[in-house]
N, C-alpha and C positions, 0 to 999 in steps of 0.2 A: 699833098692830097690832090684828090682828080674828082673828077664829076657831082654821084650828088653829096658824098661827104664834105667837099669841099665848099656846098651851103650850110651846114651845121654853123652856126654860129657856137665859140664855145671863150665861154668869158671864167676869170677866178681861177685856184689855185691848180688843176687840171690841164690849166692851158700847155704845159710844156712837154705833157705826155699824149698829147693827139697825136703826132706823126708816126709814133713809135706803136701807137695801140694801134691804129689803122694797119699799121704794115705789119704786125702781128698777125690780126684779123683775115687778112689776105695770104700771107703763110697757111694759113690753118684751113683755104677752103673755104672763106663765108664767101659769098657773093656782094656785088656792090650794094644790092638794097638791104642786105644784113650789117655789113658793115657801116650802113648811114643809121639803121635802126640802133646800132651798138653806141654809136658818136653821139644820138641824139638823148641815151640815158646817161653816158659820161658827161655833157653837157649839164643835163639836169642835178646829175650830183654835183659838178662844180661847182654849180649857183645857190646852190644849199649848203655847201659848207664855205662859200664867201660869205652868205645870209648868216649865219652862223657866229660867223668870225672863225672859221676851225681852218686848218691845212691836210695835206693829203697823209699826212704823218698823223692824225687824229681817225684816222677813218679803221676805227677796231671794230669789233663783231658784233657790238652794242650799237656803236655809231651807223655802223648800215642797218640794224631793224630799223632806226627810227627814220631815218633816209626813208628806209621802203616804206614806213605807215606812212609817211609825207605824202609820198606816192599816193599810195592807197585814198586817202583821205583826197587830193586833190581830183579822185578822179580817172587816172591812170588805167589804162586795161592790160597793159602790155607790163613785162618783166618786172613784176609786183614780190618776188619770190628771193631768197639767196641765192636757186638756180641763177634766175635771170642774171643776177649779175655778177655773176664768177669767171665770166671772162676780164672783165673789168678787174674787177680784184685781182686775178691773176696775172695780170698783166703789170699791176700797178706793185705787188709784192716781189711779183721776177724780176722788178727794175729797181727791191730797194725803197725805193718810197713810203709804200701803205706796210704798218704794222703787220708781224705775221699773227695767225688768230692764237690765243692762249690757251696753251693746251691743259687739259684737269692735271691737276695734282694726282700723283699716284701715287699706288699704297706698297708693300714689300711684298704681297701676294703679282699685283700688279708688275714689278717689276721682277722675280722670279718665271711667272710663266716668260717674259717678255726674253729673257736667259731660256729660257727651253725651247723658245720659237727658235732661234739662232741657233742654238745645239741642232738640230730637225732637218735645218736648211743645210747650215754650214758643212756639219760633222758627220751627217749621215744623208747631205744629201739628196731628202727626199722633196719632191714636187711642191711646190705654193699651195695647190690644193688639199695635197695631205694632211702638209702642214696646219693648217686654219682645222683640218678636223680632229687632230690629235692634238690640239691646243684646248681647242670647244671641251674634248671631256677629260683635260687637263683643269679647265677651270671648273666642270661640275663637281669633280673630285674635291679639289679645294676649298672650294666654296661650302660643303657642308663636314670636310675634316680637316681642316689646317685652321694655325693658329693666326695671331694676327701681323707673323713675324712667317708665312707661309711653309713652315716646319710642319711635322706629320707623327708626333711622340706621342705614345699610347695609342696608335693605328696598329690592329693585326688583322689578320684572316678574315673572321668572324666578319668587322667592318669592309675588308675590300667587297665581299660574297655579298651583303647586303647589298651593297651600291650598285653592284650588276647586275644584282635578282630588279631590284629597283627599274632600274633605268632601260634596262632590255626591255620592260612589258611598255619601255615608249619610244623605244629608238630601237634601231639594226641591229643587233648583238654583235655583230660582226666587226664593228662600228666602233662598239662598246668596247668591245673584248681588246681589240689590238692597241687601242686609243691608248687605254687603261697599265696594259703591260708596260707598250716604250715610256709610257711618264712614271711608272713605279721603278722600273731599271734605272731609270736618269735618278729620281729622286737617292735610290741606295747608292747610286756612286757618286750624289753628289753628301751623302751622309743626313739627309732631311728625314730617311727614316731610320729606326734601330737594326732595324734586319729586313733581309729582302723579299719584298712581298708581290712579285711582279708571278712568282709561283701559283700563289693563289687566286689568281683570276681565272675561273672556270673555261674551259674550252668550249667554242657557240662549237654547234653543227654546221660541218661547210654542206652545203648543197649546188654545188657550183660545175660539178661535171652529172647532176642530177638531170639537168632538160637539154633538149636543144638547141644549141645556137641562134639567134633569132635574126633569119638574112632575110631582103626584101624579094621577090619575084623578082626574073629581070624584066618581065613589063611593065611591072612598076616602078624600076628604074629609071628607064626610056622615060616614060612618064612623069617622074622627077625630072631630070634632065630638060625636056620639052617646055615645062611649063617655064621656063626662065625665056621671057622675051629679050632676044639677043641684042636689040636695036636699042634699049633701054641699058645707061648705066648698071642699074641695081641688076637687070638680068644675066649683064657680061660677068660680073659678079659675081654672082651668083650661081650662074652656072659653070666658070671657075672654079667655086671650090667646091661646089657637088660632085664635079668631075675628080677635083684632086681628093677627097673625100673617098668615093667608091672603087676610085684604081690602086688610088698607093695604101688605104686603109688607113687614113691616119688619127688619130686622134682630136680631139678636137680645141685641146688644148696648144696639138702640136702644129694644126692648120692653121690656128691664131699667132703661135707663136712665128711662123713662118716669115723670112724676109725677103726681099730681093735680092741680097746678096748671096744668100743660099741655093739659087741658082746658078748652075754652071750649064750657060746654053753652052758651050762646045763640046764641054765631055759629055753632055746630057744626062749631069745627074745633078741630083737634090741635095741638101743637107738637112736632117729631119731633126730637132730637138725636142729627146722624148723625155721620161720624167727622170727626175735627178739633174744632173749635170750629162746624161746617157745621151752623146752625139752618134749619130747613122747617117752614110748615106745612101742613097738609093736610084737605081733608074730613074729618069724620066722618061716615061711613053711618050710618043709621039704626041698623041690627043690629050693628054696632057700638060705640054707645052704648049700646043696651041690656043686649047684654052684660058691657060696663065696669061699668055703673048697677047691673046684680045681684050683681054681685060687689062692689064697694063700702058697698052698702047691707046684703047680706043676709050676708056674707062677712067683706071683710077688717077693716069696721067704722073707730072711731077708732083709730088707730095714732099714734106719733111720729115714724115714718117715712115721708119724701114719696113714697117711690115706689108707682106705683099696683099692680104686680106684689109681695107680697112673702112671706115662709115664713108659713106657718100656722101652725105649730106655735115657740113662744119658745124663741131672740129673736125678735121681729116686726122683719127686717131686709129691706133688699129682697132679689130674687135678683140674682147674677151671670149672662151670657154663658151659661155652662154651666149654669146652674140651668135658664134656660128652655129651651134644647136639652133638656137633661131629662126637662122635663114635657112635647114633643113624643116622645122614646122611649118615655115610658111608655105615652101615647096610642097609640102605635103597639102596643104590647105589647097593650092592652088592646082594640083593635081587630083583634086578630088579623092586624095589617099589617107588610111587613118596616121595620126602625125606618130611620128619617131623621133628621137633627139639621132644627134649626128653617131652615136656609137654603134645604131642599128647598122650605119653605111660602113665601119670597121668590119664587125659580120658579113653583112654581103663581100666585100672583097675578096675574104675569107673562103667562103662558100665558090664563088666565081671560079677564083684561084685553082679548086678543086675538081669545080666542074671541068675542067680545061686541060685536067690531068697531070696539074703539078702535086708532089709529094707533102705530108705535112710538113718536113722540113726544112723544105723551100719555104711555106706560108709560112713558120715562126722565124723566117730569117726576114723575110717581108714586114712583118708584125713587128718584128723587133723584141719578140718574146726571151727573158731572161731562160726561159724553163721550158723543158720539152712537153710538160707536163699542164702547163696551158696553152698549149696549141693542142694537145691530144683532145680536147674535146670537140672540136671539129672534125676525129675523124668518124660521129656518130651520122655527119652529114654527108659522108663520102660511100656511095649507099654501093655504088660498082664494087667497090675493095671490103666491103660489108657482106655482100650479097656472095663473095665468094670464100666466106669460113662460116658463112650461115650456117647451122643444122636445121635439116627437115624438121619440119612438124611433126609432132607424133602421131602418130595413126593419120597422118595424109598422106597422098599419090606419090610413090616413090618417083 
């Protein structure tokens, strides 16, 4: 230990995991006065569970509330919470020592869905985030017609029709609908129901080549782009992947998922991983590497995290989905623009793309679209190649 962690006095059964949590702490991105504020709460639980008579093998999920009302009661302003001390536990269960926390009991509905999540992932495939939604109205399903062995005997029609007249007047039907089907399929081939009832789920209305595309101005672009103070961390950042955001269109699950090693600066392309197990690669634009390159170098530096997007401030983890939405509202915020999540900046690409005179083609080869059939709604925005199978108005100027 070095400078001021190395005043922490740290007495009791704790004592043999200070070097090892310090150098942890330092991996991850804390700074020296975070990591002495870290030492100075491992410290205090020491001395609480030598007061105690307990060992670092006693510290279970019960053992630290009462740790923290110590706290609390003694006065404490600082990391009073489970937050606060989950580095600490973390540290002290990756090494073995501290109890892992006890997980609930679970029930045979419980571990059924928990076999259709793996089915989801595995067999068909589909994205973490699908997944978590077609699980959600997997358990409303269950929840009010399965038994207590998560079987589904004496379900027909009549009840699947209910549950979606139901639930649509409080959720997306859309949502509903598809959720509903792939768990009624699984359910008939895994034999949980008599016969198959994945038919009966009424078709929502798509509305989905109904509006517009919704792409930003490109002055409001620029404008995104600008408000990211370059000279600032968080801006280099930032403006990183707003950049990679509005050129390559990427998703935002797929901007999170992004690593370093996904770069190939000499061929000058990407590796983009979209939903499923669905790898692409693609160009990298010039100003696009730049961008990356500044932020790498002058920015996020050595980390031990792969991902090339990640929190500034420790732990140096990457972001999630919603972290990089995010940092697209703040931009907006700070841009004086109304906020968009990051899926508006896939549209603008899109729209860009067009404006520039590439084919739809080209843009669902960019997008990465399975289907020709969603890219074709962008070509409502492509007003040149629009404008020349227009028919006149009737009774206007020929």
């Amino acid at each position: 230990m070095g400078g001021k962690s190395s005043r922490v006095k740290v007495v009791g059964p704790l004592v043999p995991y200070v070097d090892g949590f310090c150098e942890e702490l330092k991996s991850q991105g804390y700074r020296p006065h975070a990591v002495c504020d870290q030492l100075r709460l491992l410290a205090h639980a020491s001395r609480w569970l030598a007061g105690q008579g307990l060992d670092v093998g006693d510290l279970t999920s019960d053992r630290i509330e009462e740790f923290l009302a110590v706290r609390r009661a003694e006065g404490y302003v600082l990391w009073l919470s489970p937050k606060g001390v989950a580095p600490m536990l973390s540290h002290l269960r990756g090494v073995g020592a501290a109890p892992l926390p006890c997980l609930a009991p679970t029930t045979p509905v419980d571990d059924l869905v928990a076999v259709y999540r793996r089915y989801l992932l595995q067999e068909r495939g589909i994205a973490e985030t699908s997944a978590v939604s077609y699980v959600h109205v997997a358990k409303l399903f269950l929840a009010e017609h399965s038994d207590a062995t998560g079987r589904l005997d004496g379900i027909g029609a009549a009840e699947v029709m209910r549950f979606v007249t139901e639930q649509c007047r409080l959720r997306n039907p859309a949502y509903i609908v598809c959720g509903l089907r792939s768990f009624l399929r699984w359910c008939h081939l895994l034999e949980l129901t008599p016969q198959p009832l994945a038919g009966a789920v009424p078709a929502a209305a798509n509305w989905r080549l109904a509006t517009l595309p919704k792409a930003m101005e490109p002055g409001h672009v620029r404008a995104l782009l600008d408000s990211c103070d370059r000279r600032t961390t968080f801006g280099r950042r930032d403006f990183a992947m707003l950049t990679v955001l509005v050129r390559l269109g990427l998703r935002a699950g797929e901007a999170a998922a992004l690593e370093v090693s996904d770069i190939d600066w000499r061929a000058g392309e990407v590796v983009v991983r979209g939903k499923g197990p669905k790898i692409d690669r693609l160009p990298l634009p010039a100003d696009v590497g730049e961008a990356v390159a500044g932020w790498l170098r002058r920015g996020r530096g050595p980390c031990p995290c792969p991902n090339v997007f990640t929190r500034v401030r420790a732990p140096r983890m990457g972001l999630t989905s919603a972290g990089v939405s995010a940092v697209v509202s703040s931009a907006c915020r700070r841009a004086g623009l109304p906020e968009v999540n990051a899926h508006r900046l896939r549209h603008t690409a899109a729209t860009e793309m067009l404006r520039a005179g590439s084919s739809l083609a080209e843009v669902g080869q960019v997008l990465r679209h399975r289907s020709a059939l969603t890219t074709s709604i962008y070509a409502k925005v492509d007003r040149v190649s629009l404008s020349a199978v227009a028919q006149p108005w009737p009774g206007g100027a020929a």
